[in-house]
C-alpha positions in Angstrom: -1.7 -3.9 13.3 -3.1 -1.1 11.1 -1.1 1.6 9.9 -2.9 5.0 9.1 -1.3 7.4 5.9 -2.4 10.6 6.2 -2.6 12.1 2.2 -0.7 15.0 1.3 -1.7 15.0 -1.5 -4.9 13.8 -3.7 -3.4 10.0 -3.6 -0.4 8.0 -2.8 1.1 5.1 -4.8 1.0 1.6 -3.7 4.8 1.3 -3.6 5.0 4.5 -1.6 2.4 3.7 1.1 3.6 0.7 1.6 7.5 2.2 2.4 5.7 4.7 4.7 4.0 1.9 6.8 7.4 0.3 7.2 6.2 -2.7 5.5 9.1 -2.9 3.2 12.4 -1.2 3.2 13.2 -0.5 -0.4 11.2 0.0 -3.4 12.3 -3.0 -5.0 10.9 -4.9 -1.9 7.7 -3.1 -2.5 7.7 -4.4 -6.4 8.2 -7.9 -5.5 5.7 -8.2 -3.1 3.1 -6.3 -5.4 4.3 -8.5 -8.3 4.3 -11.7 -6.6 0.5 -10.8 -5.7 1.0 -10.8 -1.7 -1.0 -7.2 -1.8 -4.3 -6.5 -1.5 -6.1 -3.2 -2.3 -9.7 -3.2 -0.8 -9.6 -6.9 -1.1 -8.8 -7.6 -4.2 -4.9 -8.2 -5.3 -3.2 -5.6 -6.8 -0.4 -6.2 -9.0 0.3 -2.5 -10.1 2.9 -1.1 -7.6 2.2 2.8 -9.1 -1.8 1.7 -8.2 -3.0 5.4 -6.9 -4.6 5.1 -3.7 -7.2 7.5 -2.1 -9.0 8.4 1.2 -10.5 5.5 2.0 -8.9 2.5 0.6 -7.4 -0.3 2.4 -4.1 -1.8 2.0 -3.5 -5.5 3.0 -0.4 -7.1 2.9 1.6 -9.9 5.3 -0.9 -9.6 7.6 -0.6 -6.1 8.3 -3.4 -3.2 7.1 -3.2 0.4 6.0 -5.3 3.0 5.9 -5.3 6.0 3.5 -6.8 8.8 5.2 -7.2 12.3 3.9 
């Protein structure tokens, strides 16, 4: 499935985009699954969970995409 984020803002942060989508419950969730390298940003692994994402980047993670759209 892919998840589209519509920006508020300039950017979101990886942890927070990644609560939105419903792909994690809790922040802490969000840090292990950066840390443990399951994320991708535009396909390459991310370990940063405060990464700042922008219109047009792609999320991957468990199989699941996201979109950041402005």
């Amino acid at each position: 499935m892919v998840y589209k984020i519509k920006l508020r803002d300039d950017y979101i942060k990886l942890g927070q985009a990644l609560k939105a989508a419903g792909l994690v419950e809790s922040g802490v969730d969000a840090k292990m699954a950066v840390l443990d390298g399951l994320v991708c940003v535009n396909g390459n692994t991310e370990l940063q969970r405060g990464k700042k994402l922008y219109d047009g980047d792609i999320v991957s993670y468990d199989g699941e995409t996201i979109m950041i759209e402005k």
